[in-house]
C-alpha positions, -999 to +999 in steps of 0.1 A: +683+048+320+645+032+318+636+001+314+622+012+280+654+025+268+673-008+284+650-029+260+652-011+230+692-009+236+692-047+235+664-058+207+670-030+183+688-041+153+682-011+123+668+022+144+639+026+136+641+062+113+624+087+131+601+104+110+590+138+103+561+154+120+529+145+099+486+137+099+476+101+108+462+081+077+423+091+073+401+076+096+386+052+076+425+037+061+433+035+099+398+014+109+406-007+076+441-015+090+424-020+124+402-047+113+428-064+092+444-071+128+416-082+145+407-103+123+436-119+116+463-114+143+435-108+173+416-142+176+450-159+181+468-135+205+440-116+228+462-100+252+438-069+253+403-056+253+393-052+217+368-030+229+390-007+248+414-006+213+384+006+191+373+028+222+411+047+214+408+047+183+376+069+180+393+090+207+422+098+193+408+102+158+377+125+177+394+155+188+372+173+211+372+137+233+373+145+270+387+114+276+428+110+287+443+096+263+473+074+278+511+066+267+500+027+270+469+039+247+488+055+222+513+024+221+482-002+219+468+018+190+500+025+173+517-007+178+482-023+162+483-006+133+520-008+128+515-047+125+478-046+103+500-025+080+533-044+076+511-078+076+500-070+045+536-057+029+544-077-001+581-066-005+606-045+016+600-008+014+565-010-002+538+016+011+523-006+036+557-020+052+568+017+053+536+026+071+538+001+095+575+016+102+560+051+105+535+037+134+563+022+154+581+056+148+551+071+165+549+044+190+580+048+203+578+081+216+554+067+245+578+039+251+591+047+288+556+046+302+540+017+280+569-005+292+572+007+326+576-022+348+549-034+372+518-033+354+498-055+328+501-025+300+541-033+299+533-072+291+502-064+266+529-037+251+561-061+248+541-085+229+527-064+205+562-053+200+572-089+202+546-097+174+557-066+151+594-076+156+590-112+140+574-092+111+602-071+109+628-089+120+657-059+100+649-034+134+636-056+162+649-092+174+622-111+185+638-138+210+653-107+229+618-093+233+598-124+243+625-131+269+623-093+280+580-102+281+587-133+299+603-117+327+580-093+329+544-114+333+568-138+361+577-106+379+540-098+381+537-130+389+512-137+359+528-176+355+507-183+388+467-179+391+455-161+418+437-181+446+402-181+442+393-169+475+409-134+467+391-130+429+366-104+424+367-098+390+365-129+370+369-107+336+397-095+348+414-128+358+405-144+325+423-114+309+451-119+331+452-156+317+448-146+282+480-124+289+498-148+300+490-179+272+499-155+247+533-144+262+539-183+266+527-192+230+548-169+215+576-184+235+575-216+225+569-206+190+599-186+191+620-203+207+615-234+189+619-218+154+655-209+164+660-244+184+666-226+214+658-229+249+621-213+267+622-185+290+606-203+312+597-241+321+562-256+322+574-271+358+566-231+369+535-228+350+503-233+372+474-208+348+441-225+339+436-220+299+410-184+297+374-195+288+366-196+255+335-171+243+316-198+243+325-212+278+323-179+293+281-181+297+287-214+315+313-199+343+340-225+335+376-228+340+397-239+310+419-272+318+456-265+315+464-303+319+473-324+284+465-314+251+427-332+246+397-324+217+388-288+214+357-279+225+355-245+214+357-227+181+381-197+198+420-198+175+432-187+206+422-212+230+434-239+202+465-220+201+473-223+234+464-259+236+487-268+207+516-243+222+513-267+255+516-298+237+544-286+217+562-275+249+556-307+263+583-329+238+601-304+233+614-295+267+613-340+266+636-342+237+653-315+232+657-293+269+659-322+290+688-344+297+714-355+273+708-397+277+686-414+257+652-420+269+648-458+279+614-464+253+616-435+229+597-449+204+569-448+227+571-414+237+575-403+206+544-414+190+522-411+221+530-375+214+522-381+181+492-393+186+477-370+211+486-339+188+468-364+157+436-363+176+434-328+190+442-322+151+410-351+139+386-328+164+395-293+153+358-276+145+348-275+113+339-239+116+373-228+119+377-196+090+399-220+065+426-193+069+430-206+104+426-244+102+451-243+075+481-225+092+470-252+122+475-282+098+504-269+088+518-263+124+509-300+132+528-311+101+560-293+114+553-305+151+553-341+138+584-336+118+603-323+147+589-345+173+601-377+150+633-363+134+668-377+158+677-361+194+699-365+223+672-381+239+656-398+211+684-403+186+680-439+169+658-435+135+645-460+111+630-463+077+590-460+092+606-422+110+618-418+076+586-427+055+568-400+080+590-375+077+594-381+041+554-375+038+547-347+065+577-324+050+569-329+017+527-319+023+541-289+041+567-276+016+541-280-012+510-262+009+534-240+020+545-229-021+507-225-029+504-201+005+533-179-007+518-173-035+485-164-023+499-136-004+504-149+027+477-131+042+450-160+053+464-156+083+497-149+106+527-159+087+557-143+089+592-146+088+593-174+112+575-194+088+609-186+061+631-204+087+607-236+090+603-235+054+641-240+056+637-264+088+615-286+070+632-290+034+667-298+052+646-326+074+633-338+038+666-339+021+685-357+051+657-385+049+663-385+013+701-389+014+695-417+041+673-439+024+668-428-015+665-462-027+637-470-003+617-437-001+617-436-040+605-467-048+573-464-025+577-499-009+552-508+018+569-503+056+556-525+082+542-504+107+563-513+141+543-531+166+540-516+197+544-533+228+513-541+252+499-511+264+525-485+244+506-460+218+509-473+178+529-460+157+510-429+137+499-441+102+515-432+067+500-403+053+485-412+019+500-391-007+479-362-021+464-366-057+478-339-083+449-322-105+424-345-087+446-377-100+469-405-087+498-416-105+524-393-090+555-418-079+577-406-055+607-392-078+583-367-093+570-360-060+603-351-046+616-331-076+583-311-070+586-308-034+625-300-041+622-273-067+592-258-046+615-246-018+633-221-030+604-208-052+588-202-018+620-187-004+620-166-030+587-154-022+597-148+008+627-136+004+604-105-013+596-092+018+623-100+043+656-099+033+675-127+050+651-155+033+672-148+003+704-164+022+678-192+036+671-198-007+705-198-016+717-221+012+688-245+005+702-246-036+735-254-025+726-280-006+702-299-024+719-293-057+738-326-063+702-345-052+683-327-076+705-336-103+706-369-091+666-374-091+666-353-128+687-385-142+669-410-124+635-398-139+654-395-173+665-429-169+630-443-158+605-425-188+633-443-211+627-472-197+587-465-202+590-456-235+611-486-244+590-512-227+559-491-249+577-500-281+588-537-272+600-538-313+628-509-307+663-526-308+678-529-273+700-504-261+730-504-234+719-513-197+712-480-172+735-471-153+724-473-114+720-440-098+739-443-064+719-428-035+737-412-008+735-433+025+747-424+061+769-451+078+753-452+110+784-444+129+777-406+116+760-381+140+726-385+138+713-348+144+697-338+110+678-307+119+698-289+101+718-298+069+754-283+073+739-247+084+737-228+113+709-215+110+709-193+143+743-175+132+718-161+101+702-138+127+715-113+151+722-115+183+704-142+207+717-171+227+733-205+219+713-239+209+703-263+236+727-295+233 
């Protein structure tokens, strides 16, 4: 058996249908596909030479070419246009999702030389496959393959740079270390989405971030040390930084031992604020595709940095006020994206799950402290102690239509209705969002009810105190909130679901 078929055995869900012999797409439908990747998909994972893609495409769309064409070129090709196409799907089965299909189908039949061990093609391959998988998670699992890709860039010992005395080629070392940030950013991403442990630890990691286009003219070496202000306009440089940073706490809180940390607060928001002002420095000439899906990704790093661990497991009401604010901006940004197609820049199904991540982290602040979080009272900010980091400040809630007013019960029944909406979008295109919906409904059922009658009871209480002539009428009955004795199990991350056991295959959570 190959390696090849050894990998496929293990990630392949659905086989992929093998399809009848037929033409490629015209050459023009294949370069539009083409660019849809790079510019969407590429600037944030360059694991290969964009040159050298367009260079196989022309030659394998050129038939009299001289050139060799070879199995790692027909997979880089294929594998590219597999994921432009299915990017761009809308619902299960539609024309491009079944192109993209039909690519991997063609793909495939060069798969025991692309991932042959012992060469950079097998990593560059594994993570397109990687990539394609999370946006088609029925045939591939995605955690299997970046595991699979992890092992591979350590046995070619891509987790270590080269000494310096023995590099020739500094292209070809910056490519190496472009290789390898992408392999480790989607690890972390992926890993973290399913609240599972890395492949690897950052204790093993010694690779100097690639230079930025930018940077390149100058001959510099990208830090790998702590996240700082980006100096460079490159997505996938920014990528990588954030990636690090997210590593960082997260191997901290949730990897590391099982005893509380002796000052969490302060390790908590130091990690807040470091990721707050890498996030205040972003460039302003990001394409807004890109700077949004990054806001978003701090939102949700924030969320999960602050929400209760092992190591960090004590919450109060100023956790709960963030929380309350992050989720809520990223639920409701995350409704308007779903409904613009998804398509101004890499989301996929991963972004269903922390839809679902999110809302639960929303709804177990809510049922913790209803009373306060509704009323919008003021929260002290907690004073740090000499030398520690402050606390990170309250968001200030978004206007509506350009105009305050909003309280916070209409807020939440927005943000709360808003989820499965997006689910539902989602649920369009992969299938397994629909369970994520229907879970979410269940759960938040009795507290959407609960908010309907509070706002009921509060616009009678406008309207009355508008007529003070009306003849009284019966007291309100007091809407009990739902409140945690603090004896319960802190761990909220997620709200009576498993979310893991939704997915196939793949190992346990870290305790």
């Amino acid at each position: 058996m190959t390696f090849a078929r050894l990998v496929l055995a293990a990630a392949t869900k659905d086989p992929v249908p093998g399809m009848p012999e037929s033409p490629l797409p015209q050459k023009s439908y294949a370069t539009e596909i083409f660019h849809h990747f790079m510019k969407n998909i590429y600037p944030l994972f360059p694991c290969f030479s964009e040159t050298a893609a367009l260079n196989i495409l022309n030659d394998i769309y050129h038939q009299q070419s001289e050139r060799v064409i070879s199995a790692s070129d027909h997979w880089l090709l294929y594998m590219i246009l597999a994921i432009g196409s299915t990017m761009q799907s809308q619902k299960v089965n539609d024309d491009y999702y079944n192109l993209g299909v039909s690519f991997v189908s063609r793909a495939l039949d060069y798969a025991d030389i692309a991932l042959a061990p012992g060469y950079a093609t097998q990593i560059q391959s594994l993570l397109l496959l990687t990539q394609y998988a999370i946006l088609d998670p029925n045939h591939f699992d995605s955690w299997l393959l970046i595991g699979f890709t992890a092992r591979a860039a350590i046995d070619l010992g891509f987790h270590q740079d080269p000494p310096m005395s023995t590099v020739v080629d500094r292209a070809a070392l910056d490519m190496r270390r472009k290789i390898f940030y992408c392999t480790y950013a989607l690890d972390r991403s992926i890993s973290m989405v399913h609240a599972r442990t890395f492949s690897f630890t950052d204790d093993a990691v010694h690779v100097a971030f690639p230079n930025a286009a930018d940077l390149d003219r100058k001959g510099k070496d990208g830090d790998s040390g702590p996240i700082s202000g980006p100096q460079s306009v490159d997505p996938g440089l920014l990528l990588f930084q954030l990636r690090r940073a997210q590593s960082y706490w997260y191997q901290e809180l949730y990897q590391s031992y099982a005893t509380p940390l002796q000052d969490p607060a302060s390790f908590v928001w130091q990690m807040c604020l470091d990721m707050r002002e890498w996030g205040e420095s972003l460039p302003t000439s990001l394409p807004p595709g890109i700077r949004q899906m990054f806001e978003q990704e701090l939102r949700y790093s924030y969320v999960y940095c602050i929400a209760p661990s092992a190591r960090a497991p004590e919450i109060n009401d100023y956790h709960r006020t963030l929380i309350f604010e992050y989720s809520l901006v990223y639920l409701l940004t995350m409704q308007e994206i779903a409904h613009a197609g998804l398509n101004g820049a890499f989301y996929t199904y991963h972004d269903a799950l922390k839809v679902y991540f999110m809302a639960n982290q929303f709804l177990a602040v809510l049922r913790d402290s209803e009373d306060m979080l509704l009323s919008g009272a003021h929260i002290q900010i907690p004073i740090a102690r000499p030398g520690a980091p402050p606390a990170p400040p309250i968001p200030r809630p978004q206007l509506r239509n350009g105009r305050a007013g909003e309280d916070n019960i209409s807020r939440s029944l927005r943000c709360l209705e808003s989820v499965p909406q997006t689910l539902e979008v989602y649920g369009r295109r992969w299938e397994d969002a629909v369970m994520l919906k229907q879970s979410f409904e269940q759960l938040s059922a009795d507290t959407v009810e609960r908010l309907r009658e509070r706002r009921k009871i509060q616009n009678m209480k406008m309207e009355q105190s508008a007529y003070p002539g009306s003849s009284p009428s019966a007291p309100s009955p007091r809407v009990p909130a739902i409140t945690r004795s603090p004896q319960q199990p802190r761990e909220i991350r997620w709200v009576g679901v498993d979310v893991s056991q939704m997915m196939h295959g793949g190992r346990g959570h870290p305790q």
